[in-house]
N, C-alpha and C positions, 0 to 999 in steps of 0.2 A: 498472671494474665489479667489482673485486674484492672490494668492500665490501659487494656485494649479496648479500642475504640469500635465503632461500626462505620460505613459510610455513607453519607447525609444526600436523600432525594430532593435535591435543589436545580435543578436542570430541567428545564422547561421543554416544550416540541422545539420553541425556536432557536432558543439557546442549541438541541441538539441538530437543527438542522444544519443551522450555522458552523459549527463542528463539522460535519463531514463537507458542508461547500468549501468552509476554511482551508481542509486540508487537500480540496482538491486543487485549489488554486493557489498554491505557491509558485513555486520556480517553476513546473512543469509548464504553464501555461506561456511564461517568459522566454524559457530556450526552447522547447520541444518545435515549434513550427520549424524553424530553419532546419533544426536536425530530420524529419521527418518527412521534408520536401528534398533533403540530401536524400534521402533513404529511398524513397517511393516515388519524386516527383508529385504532381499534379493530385497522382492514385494517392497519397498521404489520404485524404479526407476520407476514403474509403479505411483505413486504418482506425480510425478516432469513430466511424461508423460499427466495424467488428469489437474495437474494444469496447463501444461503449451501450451494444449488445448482452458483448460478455459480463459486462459490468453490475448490468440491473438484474440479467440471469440470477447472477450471486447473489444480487441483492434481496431478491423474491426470497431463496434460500434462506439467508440471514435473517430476512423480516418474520417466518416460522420461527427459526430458532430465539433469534431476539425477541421478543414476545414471551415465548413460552419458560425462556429461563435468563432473564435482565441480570446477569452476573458481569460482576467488577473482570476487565478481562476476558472477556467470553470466548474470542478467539482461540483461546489455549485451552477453556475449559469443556467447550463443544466433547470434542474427541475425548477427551477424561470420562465423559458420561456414557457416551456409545462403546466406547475400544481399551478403558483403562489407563492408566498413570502410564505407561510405557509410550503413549502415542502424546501425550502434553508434555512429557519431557522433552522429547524430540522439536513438539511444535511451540514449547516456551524458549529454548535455546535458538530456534530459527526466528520466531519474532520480537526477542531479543535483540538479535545482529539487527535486525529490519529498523525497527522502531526508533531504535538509538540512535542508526546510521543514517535514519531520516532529519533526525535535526540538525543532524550537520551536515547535512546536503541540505539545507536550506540557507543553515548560515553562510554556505561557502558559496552559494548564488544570491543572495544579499551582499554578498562583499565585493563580489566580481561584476555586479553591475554599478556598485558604490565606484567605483575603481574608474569609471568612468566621469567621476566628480575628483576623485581623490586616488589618482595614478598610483602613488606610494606602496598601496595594498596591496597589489598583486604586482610580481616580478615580471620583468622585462618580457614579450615574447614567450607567453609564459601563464598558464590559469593558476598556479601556485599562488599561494599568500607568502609577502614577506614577513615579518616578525609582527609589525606594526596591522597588517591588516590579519595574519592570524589573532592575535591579543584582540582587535574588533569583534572576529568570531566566539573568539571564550567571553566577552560581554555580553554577547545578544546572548548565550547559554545562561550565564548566573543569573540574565533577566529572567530569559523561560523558566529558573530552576526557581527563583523567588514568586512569579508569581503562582505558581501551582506549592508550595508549600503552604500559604497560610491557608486556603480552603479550596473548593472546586467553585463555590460563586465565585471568587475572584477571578479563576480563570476562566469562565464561560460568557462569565459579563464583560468581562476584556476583550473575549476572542468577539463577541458579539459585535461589538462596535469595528473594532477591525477590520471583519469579514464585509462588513456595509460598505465599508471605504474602500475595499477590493475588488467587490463588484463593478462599482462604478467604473473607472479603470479600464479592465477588458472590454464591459459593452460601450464605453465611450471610442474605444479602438476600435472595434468591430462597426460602427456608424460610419466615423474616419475614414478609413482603408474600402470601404465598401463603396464611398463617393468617389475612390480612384482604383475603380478597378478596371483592370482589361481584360476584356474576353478572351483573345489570343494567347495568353498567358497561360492557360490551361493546354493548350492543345501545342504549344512552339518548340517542345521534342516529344512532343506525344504526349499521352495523359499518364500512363506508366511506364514510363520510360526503362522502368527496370521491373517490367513484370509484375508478377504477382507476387514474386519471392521479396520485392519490395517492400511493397504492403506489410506481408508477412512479419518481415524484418523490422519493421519500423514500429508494430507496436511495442514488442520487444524493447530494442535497444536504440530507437529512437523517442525515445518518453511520454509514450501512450499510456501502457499500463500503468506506470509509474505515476501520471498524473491522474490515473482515474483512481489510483488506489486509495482511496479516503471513506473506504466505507469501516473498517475496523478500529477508527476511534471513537462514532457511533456506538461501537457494541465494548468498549474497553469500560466506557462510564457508565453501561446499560446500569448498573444498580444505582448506579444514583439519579434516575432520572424520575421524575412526578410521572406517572400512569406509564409505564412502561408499555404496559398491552396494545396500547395505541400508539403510544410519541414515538417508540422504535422503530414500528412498519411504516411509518408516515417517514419518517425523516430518510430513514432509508434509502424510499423509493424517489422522493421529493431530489434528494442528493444526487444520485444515479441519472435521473430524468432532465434536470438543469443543469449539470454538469456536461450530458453529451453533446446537449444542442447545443451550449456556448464553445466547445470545442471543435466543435465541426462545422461552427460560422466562424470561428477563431484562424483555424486553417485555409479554409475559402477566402479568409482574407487576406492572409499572406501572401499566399500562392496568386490570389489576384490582382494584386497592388503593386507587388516587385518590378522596379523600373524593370522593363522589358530588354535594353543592354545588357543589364546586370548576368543573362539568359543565353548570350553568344556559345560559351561552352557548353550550355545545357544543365542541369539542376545538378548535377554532381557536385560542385563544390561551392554552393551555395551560403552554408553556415560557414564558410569560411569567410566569405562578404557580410555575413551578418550574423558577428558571433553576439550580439546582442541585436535581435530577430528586431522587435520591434520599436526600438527606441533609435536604430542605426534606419530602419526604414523611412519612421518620421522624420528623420534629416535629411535623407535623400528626397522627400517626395516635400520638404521646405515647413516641415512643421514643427519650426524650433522648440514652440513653448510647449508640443505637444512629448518631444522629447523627457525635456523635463519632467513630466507629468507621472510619464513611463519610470524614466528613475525612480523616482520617490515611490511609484507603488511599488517596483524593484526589492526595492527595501523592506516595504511594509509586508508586502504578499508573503515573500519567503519568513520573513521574521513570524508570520501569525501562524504559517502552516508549525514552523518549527513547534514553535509554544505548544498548537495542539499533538504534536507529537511526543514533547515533552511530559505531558500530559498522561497520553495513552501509554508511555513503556511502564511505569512504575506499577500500573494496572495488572498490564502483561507478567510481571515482573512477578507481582504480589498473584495470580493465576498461577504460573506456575512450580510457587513453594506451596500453595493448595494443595496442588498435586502429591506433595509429598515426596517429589523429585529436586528439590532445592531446599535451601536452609529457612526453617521454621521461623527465623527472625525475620523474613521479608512478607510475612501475612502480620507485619503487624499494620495496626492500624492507629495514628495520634487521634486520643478520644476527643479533643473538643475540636479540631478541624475535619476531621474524619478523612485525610489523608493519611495515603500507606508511604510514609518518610523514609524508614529503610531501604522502599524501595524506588523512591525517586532518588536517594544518595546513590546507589547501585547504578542508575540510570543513567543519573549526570556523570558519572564517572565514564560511564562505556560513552556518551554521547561528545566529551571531551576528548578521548583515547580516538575517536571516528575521523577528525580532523584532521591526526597527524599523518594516515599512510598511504590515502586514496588521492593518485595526481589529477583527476578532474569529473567535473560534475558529472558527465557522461558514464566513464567507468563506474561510479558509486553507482548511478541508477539503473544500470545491469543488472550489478548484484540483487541490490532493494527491489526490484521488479521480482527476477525469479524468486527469491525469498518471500514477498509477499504473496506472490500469487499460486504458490504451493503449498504455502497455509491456507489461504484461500478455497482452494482444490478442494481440504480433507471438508467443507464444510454440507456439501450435498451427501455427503459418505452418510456424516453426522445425524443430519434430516433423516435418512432414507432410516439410518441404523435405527436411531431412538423410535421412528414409529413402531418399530419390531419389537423391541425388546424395553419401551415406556408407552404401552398403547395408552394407559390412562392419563398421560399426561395433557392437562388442559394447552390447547393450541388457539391460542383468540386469535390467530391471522394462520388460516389453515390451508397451505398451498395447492392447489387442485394440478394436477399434472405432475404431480412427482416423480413419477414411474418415466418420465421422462424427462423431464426438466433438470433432474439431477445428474444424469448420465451425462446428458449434453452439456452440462456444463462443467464439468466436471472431465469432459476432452477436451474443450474449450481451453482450460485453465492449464490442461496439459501440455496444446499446442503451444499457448502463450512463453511458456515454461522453456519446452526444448526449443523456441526460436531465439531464445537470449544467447545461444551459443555453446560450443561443449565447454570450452573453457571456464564458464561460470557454472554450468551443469556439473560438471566435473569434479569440482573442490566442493561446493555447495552441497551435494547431494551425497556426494564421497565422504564428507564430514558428518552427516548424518547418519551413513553406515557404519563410521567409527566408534560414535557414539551409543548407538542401538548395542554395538559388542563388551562397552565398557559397560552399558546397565546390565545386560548379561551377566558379565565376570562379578560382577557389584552384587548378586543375587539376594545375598547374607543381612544388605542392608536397605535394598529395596523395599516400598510402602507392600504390605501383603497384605493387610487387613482387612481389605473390602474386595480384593480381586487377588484370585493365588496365582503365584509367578506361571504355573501351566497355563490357565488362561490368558493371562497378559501375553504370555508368547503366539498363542492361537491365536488372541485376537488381533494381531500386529504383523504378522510374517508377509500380509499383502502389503503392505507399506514398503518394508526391503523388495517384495518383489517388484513393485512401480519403480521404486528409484533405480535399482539394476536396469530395468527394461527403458527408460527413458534414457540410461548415463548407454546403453547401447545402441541404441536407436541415434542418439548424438553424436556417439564416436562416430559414427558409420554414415552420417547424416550429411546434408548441406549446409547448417549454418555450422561452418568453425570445425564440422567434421572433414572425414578424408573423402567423401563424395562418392562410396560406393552405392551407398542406397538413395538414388534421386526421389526428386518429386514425379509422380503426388506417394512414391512407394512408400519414401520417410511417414508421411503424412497417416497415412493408412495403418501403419506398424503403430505409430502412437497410439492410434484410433481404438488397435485391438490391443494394446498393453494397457490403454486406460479403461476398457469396457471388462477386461480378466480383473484391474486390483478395482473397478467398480462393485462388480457382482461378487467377488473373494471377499470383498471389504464387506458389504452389505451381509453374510450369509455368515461370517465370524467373529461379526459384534458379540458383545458380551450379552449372555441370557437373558442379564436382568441391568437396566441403566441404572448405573449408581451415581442418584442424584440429593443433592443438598437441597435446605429452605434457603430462600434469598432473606429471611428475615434475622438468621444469623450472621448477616455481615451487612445490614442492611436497617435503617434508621428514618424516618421521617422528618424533616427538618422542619424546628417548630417554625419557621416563615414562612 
């Protein structure tokens, strides 16, 4: 191990704010409006107002945790400290599938709006890439995989500049679309035309959460950033806070700018008039050049979120062979970049392998929503557990309200969860069950050394019990289920199967947090 490296604090506040607004603004901000005015009508904006609620809730969370333990990966390693290697296993395999399957849902909405210059890409009638515009996808990949190989300044100071030119962009839309807006447009089949279950539905599987999810590559690079104590809970909430309000002027704009025609049928098949929301808008409403404009950020946006998600899996990656649940050769570290390379190879590989099976942008960001946001979930568990059982743990950003703030967010995260539908609840959580039985039968070669396999079972069985109680409350449910248990009763069952694995979760944490120094993987960088 003498070859192993540490990794180098070169990551500035700005640098890491940049980082999660990057990731929040890729494709989600480009397709999400048309899908989520199909979804909800009007009531959409109310959608991007509950997620982006939920969003800064988590974040508050996060900003304790991040603070208090700036680890490479942190996502995965939360739960390791609170509940044992049995619950990072679980949560590096699911942010795993996430992280990877985020960059290529980036490339394949870069290609799909390129496709609009260059027809060729994408097949006829059709969101699939042909050969030629797949082969464009695995380029913008070997770019994200080169630039995060040589160091993390390369990549932050890249992402940095990018994310500037992204901005601009949407609040230049958002000016635009707001000098033509109609009033009547909000109210022309009513304001929720489809209810409340709209709304519901729409953060979900219309690309709300999916575009607010950018707070977990903030905490992937938390060890390499300068003054973690502070730059964490700042950028965090800075992230959270600018991200909703451009989202919910972002929406307001679509919904109020849409030729009024285009409305005859009513919002139902709306993204079918504008499978490209806003660049097919600026043509109808005569603003050719502004068109253009839109492509090119098209391009840039997704391509910069990919990068930083390129970024954060190898992290995740390198987190969960921590654990002791994955092969010991993905903690390594290249000592003079202070990149974990095993596990960005690992990375690119899964983020290549993502391209080939999922037929459209939509379908992917189901999945990557409930994945993310179920990792997400265990993170208040985390908060509540370690004040239990790390009370001396120094907290420089010390969340006052926990006893409730956690709970609620943490249904929250629930709800968001079972509204993706049983079909993605299903496999997803179903997989998670399979795997919990194969570390079981695995017993013999399980990590035991810091946590004995009786404990690790105690402190876990409320996890199996969440995923049970959600995959039935789903069957049974409205979204995708057989509609025995209506609204608000679905709604309510969740309520009380997330406040049983809250309080279980909290109450069979491990005794004592088995926690690491950050200065054993962790370097100051002499600039």
């Amino acid at each position: 191990m003498s070859k192993q490296g540490k990794f180098k604090q070169e990551i500035s506040l700005s640098d890491l704010t940049f980082i999660g607004l990057g990731s929040m603004f890729g494709s989600g901000w480009l397709f999400a409006s048309s899908q989520v005015a199909t979804i909800a009508g009007p009531a959409g904006i109310l959608s991007w107002v509950i997620g982006g609620i939920a969003i800064l809730l988590l974040g508050l969370v996060f900003a304790e945790l991040g603070a208090a333990l700036p680890r490479a990966g942190a996502i995965v390693r939360f739960p390791v400290y609170s509940h044992g290697p049995i619950i990072g296993y679980l949560m590096g395999f699911m942010n795993l599938v996430a992280f990877t399957s985020l960059s290529s849902i980036e490339v394949e909405a870069a290609r799909q709006y390129l496709a609009a210059w260059i027809p060729g890409f994408t097949q006829k009638n059709s969101t699939l890439p042909t050969v030629s515009g797949w082969l464009f996808q695995l380029l913008l990949l070997v770019i994200f995989f080169s630039l995060n190989y040589w160091s993390v300044r390369i990549f932050a100071k890249s992402n940095t500049v990018i994310t500037l030119f992204k901005w601009i962009v949407p609040t230049l839309t958002i000016l635009i679309l707001f000098s033509q807006i109609k009033p009547g447009n909000f109210t022309v089949d009513g304001f929720a035309p489809f209810g409340f279950s709209g709304v519901q539905k729409a953060i979900s599987t219309g690309g709300v959460m999916f575009a607010y999810l950018g707070l977990t590559p903030i905490l992937s690079v938390a060890s390499e950033t300068r003054n973690p104590k502070r730059t964490i809970p700042l950028a965090l909430i800075l992230s959270a806070v600018l991200s909703t309000i451009i989202y919910i002027l972002l929406q307001s704009a679509f919904v109020g700018s849409v030729p009024t025609r285009t409305l005859t049928s009513g919002w139902g098949g709306i993204s079918d008039q504008f499978r490209l929301p806003f660049r097919d808008i600026a043509l109808m409403l005569g603003f050719g050049w502004f068109a253009v404009i839109i492509v090119m950020d098209a391009i840039i946006s997704p391509a910069g979120a990919g990068n930083i998600f390129m970024s954060s899996s190898p992290r995740v990656v390198y987190a969960w062979a921590k654990s002791g649940t994955l092969f010991r050769l993905f903690t390594r570290i290249d000592k003079k970049s202070g990149v974990p390379r095993p596990a960005l190879w690992l990375s690119f590989a899964f983020c290549v392998f993502w391209t080939l099976p999922f037929p459209s942008w939509q379908v992917m960001v189901n999945v990557v929503s409930a994945a993310l946001i179920l990792s997400y979930a265990i993170a208040p568990i985390s908060a509540a557990a370690l004040r239990r059982n790390a009370v001396g743990l120094e907290r420089p950003f010390y969340l006052r309200g926990m006893p409730v703030i956690g709970p609620i967010s943490f249904i929250i995260a629930s709800l968001v969860a079972y509204w993706t539908g049983w079909t993605t609840i299903s496999w997803l959580l179903g997989s998670q069950i399979l795997m919990y039985l194969v570390y079981l039968l695995c017993r013999k070669i399980v990590p035991k050394d810091q946590v004995g396999f009786r404990q690790q079972i105690k402190s876990s069985l409320w996890l199996i019990f969440y995923y049970i109680g959600l995959m039935v409350v789903s069957f049974f449910g409205t979204f995708g289920g057989n509609h025995l248990l209506t609204q608000p009763w679905d709604v309510l069952a969740i309520v009380i199967v997330s406040l049983i694995a809250y309080y279980w979760a909290l109450f069979s944490c491990l005794p004592k947090a088995v926690l690491d120094k950050a200065s054993e993987e962790t370097e100051k960088s002499p600039g």
